[in-house]
C-alpha positions as CSV (number, residue, x, y, z in Angstrom):
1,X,100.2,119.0,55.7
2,X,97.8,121.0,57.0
3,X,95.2,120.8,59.9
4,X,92.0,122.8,60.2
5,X,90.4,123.6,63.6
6,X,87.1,121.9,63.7
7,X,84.1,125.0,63.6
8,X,83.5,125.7,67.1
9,X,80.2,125.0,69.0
10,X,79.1,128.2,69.7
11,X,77.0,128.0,73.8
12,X,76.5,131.8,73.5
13,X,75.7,134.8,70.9
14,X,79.3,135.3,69.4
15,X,79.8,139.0,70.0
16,X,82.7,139.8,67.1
17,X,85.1,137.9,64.9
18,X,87.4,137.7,67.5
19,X,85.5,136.4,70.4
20,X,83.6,133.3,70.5
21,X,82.7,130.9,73.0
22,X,83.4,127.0,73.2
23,X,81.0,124.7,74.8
24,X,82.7,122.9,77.5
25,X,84.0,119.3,77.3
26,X,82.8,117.4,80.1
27,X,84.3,114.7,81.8
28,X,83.5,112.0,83.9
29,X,86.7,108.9,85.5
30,X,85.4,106.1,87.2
31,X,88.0,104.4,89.2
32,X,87.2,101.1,91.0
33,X,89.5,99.9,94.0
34,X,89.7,95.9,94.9
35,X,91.6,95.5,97.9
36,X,91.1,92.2,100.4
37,X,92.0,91.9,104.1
38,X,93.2,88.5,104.9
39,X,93.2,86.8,108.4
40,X,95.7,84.3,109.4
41,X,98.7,83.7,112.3
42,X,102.1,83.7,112.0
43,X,102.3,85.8,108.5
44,X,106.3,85.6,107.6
45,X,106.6,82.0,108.5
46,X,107.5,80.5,105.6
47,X,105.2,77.4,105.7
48,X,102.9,80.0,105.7
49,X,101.2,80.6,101.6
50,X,99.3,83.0,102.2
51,X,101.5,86.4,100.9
52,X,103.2,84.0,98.8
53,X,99.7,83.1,97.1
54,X,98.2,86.7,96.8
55,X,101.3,88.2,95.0
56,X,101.3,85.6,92.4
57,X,97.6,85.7,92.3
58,X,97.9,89.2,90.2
59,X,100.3,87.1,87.7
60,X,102.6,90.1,87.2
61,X,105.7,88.3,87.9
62,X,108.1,88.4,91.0
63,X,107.3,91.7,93.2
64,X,109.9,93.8,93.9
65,X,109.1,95.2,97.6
66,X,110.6,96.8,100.5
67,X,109.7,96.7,103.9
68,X,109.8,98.9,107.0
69,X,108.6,97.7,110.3
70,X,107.5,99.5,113.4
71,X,110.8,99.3,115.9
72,X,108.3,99.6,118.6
73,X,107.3,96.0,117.9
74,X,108.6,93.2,120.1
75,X,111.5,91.9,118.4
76,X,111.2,94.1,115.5
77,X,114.3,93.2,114.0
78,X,113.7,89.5,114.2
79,X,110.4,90.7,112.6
80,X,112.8,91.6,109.5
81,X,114.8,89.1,109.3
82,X,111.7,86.8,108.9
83,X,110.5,89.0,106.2
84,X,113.5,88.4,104.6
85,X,113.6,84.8,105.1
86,X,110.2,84.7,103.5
87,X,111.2,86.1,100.8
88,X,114.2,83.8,100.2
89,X,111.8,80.6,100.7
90,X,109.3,82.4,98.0
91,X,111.8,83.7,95.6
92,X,108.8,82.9,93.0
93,X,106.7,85.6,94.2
94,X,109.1,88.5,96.5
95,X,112.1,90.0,95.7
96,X,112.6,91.7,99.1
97,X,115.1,95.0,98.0
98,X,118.3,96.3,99.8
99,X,116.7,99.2,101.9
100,X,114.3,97.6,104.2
101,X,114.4,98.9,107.8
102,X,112.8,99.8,111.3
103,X,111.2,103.2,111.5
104,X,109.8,104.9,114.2
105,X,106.3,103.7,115.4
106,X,103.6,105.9,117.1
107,X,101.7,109.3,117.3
108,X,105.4,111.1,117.6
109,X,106.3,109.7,114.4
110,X,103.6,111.1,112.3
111,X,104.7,115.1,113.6
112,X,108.1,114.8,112.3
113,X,108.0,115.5,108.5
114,X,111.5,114.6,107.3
115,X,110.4,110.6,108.0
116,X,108.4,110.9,105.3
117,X,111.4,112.4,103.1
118,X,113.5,109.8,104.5
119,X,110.9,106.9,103.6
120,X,110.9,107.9,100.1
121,X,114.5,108.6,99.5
122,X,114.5,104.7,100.9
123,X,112.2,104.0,98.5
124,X,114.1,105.6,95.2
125,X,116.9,104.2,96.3
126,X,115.6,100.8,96.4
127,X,115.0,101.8,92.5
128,X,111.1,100.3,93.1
129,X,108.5,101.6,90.6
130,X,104.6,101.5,90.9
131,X,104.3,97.7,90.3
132,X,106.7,97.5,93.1
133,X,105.1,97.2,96.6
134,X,106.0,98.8,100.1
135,X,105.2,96.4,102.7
136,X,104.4,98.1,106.4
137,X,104.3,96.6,109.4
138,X,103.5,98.4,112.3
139,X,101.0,100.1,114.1
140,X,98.2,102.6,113.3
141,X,100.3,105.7,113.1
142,X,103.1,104.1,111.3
143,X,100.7,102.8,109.0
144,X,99.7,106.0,108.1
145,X,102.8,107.9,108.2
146,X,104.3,104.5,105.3
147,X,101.0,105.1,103.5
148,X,101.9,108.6,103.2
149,X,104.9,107.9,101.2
150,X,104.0,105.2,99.1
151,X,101.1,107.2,98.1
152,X,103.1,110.0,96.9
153,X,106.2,107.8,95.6
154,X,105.7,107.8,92.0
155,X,102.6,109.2,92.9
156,X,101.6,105.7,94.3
157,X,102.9,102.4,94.8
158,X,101.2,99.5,96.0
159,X,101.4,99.4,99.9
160,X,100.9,96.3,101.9
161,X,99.8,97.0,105.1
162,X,100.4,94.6,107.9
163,X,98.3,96.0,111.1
164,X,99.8,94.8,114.5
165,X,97.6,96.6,117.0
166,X,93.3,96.0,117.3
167,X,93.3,99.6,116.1
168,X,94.7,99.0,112.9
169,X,93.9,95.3,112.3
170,X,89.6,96.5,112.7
171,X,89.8,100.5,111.9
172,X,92.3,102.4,110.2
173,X,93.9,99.3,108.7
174,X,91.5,98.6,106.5
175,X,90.5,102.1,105.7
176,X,91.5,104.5,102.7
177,X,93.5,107.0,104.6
178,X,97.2,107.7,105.0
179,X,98.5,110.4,106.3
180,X,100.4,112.8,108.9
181,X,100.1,115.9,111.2
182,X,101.2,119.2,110.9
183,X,100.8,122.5,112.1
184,X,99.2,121.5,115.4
185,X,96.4,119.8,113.8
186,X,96.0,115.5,113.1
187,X,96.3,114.6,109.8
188,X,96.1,117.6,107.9
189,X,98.9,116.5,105.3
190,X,97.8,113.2,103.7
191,X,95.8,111.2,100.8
192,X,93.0,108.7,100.1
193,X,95.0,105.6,98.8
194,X,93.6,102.1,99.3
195,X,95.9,99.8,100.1
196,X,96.7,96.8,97.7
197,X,96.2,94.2,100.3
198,X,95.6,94.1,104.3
199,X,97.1,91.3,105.9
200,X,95.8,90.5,109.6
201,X,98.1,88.4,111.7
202,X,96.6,87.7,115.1
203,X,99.8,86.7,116.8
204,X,100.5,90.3,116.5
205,X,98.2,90.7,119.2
206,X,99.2,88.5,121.8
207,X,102.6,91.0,122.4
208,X,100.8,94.0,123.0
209,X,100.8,95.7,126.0
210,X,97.2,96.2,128.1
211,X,96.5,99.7,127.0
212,X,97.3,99.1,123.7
213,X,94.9,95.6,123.6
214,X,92.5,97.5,125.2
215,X,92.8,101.0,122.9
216,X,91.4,98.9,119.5
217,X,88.0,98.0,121.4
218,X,87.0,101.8,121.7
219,X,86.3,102.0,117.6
220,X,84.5,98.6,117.8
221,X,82.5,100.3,120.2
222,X,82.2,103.3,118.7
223,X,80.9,101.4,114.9
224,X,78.7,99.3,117.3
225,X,76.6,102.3,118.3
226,X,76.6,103.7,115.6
227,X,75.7,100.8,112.8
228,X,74.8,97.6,114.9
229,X,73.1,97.1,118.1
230,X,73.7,93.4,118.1
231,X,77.5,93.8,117.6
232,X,76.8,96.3,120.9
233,X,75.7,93.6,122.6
234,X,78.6,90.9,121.7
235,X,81.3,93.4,123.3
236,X,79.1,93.6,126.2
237,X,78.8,89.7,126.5
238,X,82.6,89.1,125.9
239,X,83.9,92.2,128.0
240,X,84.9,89.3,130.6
241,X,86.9,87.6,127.6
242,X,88.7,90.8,126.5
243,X,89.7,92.0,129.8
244,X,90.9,88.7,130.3
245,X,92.9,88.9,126.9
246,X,90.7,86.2,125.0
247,X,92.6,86.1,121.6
248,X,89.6,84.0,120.0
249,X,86.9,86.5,121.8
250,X,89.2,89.6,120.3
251,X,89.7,87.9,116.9
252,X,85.8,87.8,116.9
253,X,86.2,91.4,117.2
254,X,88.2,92.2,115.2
255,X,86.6,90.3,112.2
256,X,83.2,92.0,112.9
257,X,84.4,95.6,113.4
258,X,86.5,95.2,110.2
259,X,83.9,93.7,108.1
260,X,81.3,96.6,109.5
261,X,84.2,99.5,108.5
262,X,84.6,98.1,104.8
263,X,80.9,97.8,104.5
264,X,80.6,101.5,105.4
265,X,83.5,102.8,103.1
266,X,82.0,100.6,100.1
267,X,78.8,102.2,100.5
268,X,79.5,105.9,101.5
269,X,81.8,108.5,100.8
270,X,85.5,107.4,100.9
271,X,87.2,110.0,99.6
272,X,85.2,112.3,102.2
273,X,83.4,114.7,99.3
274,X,80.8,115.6,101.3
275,X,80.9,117.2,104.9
276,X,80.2,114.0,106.9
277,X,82.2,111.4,108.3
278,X,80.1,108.9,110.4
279,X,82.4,106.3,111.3
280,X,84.4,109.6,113.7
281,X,81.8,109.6,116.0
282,X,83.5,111.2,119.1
283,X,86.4,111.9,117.3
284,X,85.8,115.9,116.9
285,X,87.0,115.7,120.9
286,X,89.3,113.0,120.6
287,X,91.6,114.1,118.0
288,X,91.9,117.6,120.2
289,X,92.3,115.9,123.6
290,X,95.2,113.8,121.9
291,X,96.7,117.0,121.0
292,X,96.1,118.8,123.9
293,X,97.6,116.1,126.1
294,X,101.2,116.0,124.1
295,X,100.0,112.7,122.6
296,X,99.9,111.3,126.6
297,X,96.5,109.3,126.0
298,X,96.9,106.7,122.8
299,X,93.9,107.6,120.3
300,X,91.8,104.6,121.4
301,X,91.9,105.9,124.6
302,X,90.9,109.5,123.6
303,X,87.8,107.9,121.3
304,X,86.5,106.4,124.1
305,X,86.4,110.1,125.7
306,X,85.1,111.5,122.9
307,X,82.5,108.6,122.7
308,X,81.1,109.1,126.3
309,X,81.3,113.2,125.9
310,X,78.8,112.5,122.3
311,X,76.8,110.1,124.5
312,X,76.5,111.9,127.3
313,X,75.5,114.8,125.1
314,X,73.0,112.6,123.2
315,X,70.9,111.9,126.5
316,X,71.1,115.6,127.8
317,X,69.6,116.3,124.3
318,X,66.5,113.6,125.0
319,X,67.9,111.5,122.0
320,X,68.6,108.5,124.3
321,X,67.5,107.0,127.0
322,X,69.2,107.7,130.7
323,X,69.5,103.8,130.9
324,X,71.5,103.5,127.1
325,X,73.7,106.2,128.0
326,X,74.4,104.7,131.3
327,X,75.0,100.9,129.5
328,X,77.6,102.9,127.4
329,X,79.5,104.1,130.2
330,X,79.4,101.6,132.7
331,X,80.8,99.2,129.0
332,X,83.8,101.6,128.9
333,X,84.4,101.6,132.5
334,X,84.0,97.7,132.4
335,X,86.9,97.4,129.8
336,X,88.9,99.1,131.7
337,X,88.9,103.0,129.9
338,X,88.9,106.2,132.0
339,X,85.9,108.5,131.2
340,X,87.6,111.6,131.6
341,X,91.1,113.7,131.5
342,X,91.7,116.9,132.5
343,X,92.4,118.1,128.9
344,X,88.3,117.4,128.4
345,X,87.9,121.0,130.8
346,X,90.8,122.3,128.7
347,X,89.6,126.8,128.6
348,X,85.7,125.2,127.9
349,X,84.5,128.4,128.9
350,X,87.2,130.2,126.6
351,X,85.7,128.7,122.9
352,X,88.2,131.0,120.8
353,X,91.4,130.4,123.5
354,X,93.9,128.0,121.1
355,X,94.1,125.5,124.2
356,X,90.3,125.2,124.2
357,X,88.7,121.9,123.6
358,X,86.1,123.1,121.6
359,X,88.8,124.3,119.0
360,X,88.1,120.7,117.8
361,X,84.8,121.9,116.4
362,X,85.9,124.1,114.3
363,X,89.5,122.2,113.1
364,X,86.3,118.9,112.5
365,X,84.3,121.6,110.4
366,X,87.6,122.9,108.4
367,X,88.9,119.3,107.8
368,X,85.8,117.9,106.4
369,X,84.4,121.5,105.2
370,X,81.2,122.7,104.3
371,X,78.8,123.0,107.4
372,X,79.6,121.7,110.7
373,X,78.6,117.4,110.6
374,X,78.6,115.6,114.1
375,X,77.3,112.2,114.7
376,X,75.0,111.6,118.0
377,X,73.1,108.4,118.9
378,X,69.1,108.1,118.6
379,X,69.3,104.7,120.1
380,X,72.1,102.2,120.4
381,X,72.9,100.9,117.0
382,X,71.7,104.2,115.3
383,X,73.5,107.1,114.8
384,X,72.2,110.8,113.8
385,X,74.1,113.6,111.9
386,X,73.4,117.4,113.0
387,X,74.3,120.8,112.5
388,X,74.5,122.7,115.4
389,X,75.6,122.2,118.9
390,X,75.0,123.6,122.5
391,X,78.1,124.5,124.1
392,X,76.8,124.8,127.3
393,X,75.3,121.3,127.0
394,X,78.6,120.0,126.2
395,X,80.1,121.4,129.4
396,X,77.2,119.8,131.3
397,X,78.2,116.4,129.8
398,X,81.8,116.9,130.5
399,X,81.2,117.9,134.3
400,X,78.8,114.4,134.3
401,X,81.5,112.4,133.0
402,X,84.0,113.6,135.5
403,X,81.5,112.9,138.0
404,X,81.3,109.4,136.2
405,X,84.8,108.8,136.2
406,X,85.3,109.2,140.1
C-alpha cells in the first residue's frame, strides 16, 4: 500500500524545493459544564433522596465514590459513618469505596503539599476512575485542597462538594476553582474544574462557631456592592437576624449570594482569560493580610478588611458618597467584623519590602496577568474596574479605617 501526502497549501512564496510553507490548521473546542447546587437539611440521612436521586439521575449505573471529610467538623467521624450508612441504604446508586477518611480542614491544610499526594494515592488505591466520584465534605479550604486532587486524578474525576461553612455553601462552593498555596502566595498551584454537583446542607451551619457564621456574610457583602443594591439592603435589614444566628434569615443568604455568584461565572470569564476578576473585590488586600498574619484572621474576616480598605478608597477617590462609604462600615461593624489589623500598616511606606502590604498588588497583577485590574464601587450595587492606584490614597484609607475601628 501506498499513501501520498496531500499537495500542501502553500500561505507564502515557496522559496526552494526543499522549503515550503503549510497553512495552519485552526482549531476551535467548546466545552459546556452543567453542574447544580442543591439545598436541603440533613444530607446523609438516609430518608433523605436527594444524593440518592441525582446519582441515578445520570443513569450510568452504581457510583463508585470515596469520601474525605473535614476532621475539623463537629463529630466528623460520625459524619462518616453516616456517609457510609447512606450508602448501604442506597446500594442502587453509591458504592462508598474502602479508603474514605478525615483530612485536615482549614487555611494550614492547603500549605502542606504532600496532602494532596496523599489524597490521590487514596484515591488510586480505592482503584476509582473518572466516572468514579470523590465526595468532599468540609469547609472552604478543604474544599479546595480535595478539588485539587480530584482534578488532577486521572486528570479529573467527578467531585461532589458538600460545603459546611456560609463561605463555601454561597462563594467558593459553587465556584470553578480548586486549588492550594505555595511559595508564600494563595493559591498559586491549582485548576478550573467545575464540580459535578454542590450539595448545600443547612444543618451544617447551625455547628459553627460565631466567627466562622459570621466569616461567610463578608462575600455576600462584598457581591452585594458590587452586583445588587437591593440584596445590600436585605443584609442590612436582617443584620439583627444574623447576629442573632437566624438559620432561615442566613439560608436566605445564602440562596441569594449563591444564585448571584453562578450568575456571574455563567456570564463572564470563568477560567479567568482575561485580567479581571470582579467578584475579588477587596481581595488584592485580603489574600496578603491572610498571609501576613500566619493565617490568624479566617479569609471572611480578611475580605471584610479588604472590603472597607477598597471602600474607603472609593470615597477618597470622589466615586462614592461619604454617607455609602459610611453605611458600608458601620454594616461590617454591625455584624460584628473588625475594620482593621495591624498587618493592614504592614511596611506601607516600604512598597518593595516582602512584608509589605502592597506586595498584594503586584502578586493580584501576576496571578491574573496582563495589566493591573481592581474593582472599586461607583455607588452601592455597582462596581468599577481601573488601572492604576494611588498609594498614598491607600494609606489614607488605611489610617481612616484604624481610626474607624477604635
Amino acid at each position: 500500500m501506498t499513501f501520498t501526502l496531500p499537495k500542501p497549501v502553500l500561505e507564502s512564496t515557496v522559496l526552494n524545493d526543499s522549503s515550503v510553507d503549510y497553512a495552519p490548521l485552526k482549531q476551535e473546542v467548546k466545552v459546556t459544564f452543567n453542574y447544580d447546587v442543591h439545598f436541603t437539611r440533613d444530607l446523609f440521612n438516609p430518608n433523605n433522596p436527594l444524593l440518592a436521586k441525582v446519582l441515578l439521575a445520570t443513569r450510568e449505573g452504581v457510583k463508585k465514590a470515596i469520601a474525605f471529610v473535614d476532621s475539623g467538623l463537629p463529630q466528623a467521624s460520625e459524619i462518616l459513618e453516616k456517609i457510609q450508612a447512606y450508602s448501604d441504604c442506597h446500594p442502587q446508586a453509591l458504592n462508598l469505596k474502602a479508603g474514605s477518611t478525615l483530612i485536615a480542614g482549614g487555611e494550614a491544610a492547603k500549605n502542606n503539599p504532600q496532602l494532596v499526594e496523599d489524597l490521590q494515592k487514596l484515591i488510586s488505591d480505592a482503584e476509582l476512575c473518572r466516572h468514579s466520584y470523590v465526595i468532599a465534605v468540609g469547609g472552604g479550604a478543604m474544599l479546595d485542597l480535595v478539588g485539587y486532587a480530584a482534578a488532577t486524578a486521572h486528570r479529573g474525576i467527578r467531585l461532589i462538594r458538600v460545603p459546611t461553612t456560609v463561605l463555601g455553601q454561597c462563594d467558593s462552593g459553587v465556584g470553578v476553582k480548586n486549588g492550594i498555596n505555595a511559595f508564600g502566595k494563595k493559591n498559586f498551584l491549582g485548576t478550573f474544574a467545575p464540580p459535578t454537583l454542590v450539595l448545600n446542607d443547612a444543618n451544617f451551619l447551625t455547628t459553627l462557631d460565631d466567627r466562622n457564621w459570621r466569616s461567610g456574610i463578608a462575600e455576600a457583602v462584598k457581591v452585594a456592592l458590587i452586583k445588587d443594591a437591593g440584596f445590600f439592603d436585605f443584609i442590612v435589614n436582617r443584620t439583627e437576624a444574623l447576629v442573632n444566628r437566624d438559620l432561615d434569615a442566613m439560608q436566605q443568604i445564602v440562596y441569594r449570594c449563591a444564585k448571584l455568584h453562578l450568575d456571574h461565572i455563567a456570564g463572564g470569564d470563568p477560567f479567568e482569560m482575561g485580567s479581571s476578576r470582579p467578584l475579588d473585590f477587596g481581595h488584592w488586600a485580603a489574600h496578603r493580610i491572610e498571609y501576613l498574619s500566619n493565617y490568624r484572621l479566617y479569609h471572611g474576616e480578611a475580605v471584610a478588611i479588604g472590603i472597607c480598605l477598597d471602600s474607603t478608597y472609593s470615597y477618597l477617590s470622589s466615586l462614592i458618597t461619604k454617607g455609602e462609604w459610611q453605611e458600608i462600615l458601620s454594616l461590617f461593624k454591625a455584624l460584628g467584623f473588625s475594620l482593621y489589623e495591624r498587618e493592614l500598616s504592614s511596611f506601607v511606606h516600604q512598597p518593595e519590602n516582602p512584608r509589605s502590604l502592597f506586595k498584594g498588588l503586584t502578586e493580584f497583577q501576576e496571578h491574573l496577568g496582563g495589566e493591573l485590574t481592581l474593582m472599586l464601587l461607583t455607588t452601592i450595587g455597582k462596581g468599577l474596574e481601573v488601572h492604576q492606584v494611588n498609594l498614598d490614597k491607600y494609606r489614607l484609607a488605611i489610617l481612616m479605617l484604624q481610626e474607624a475601628d477604635l
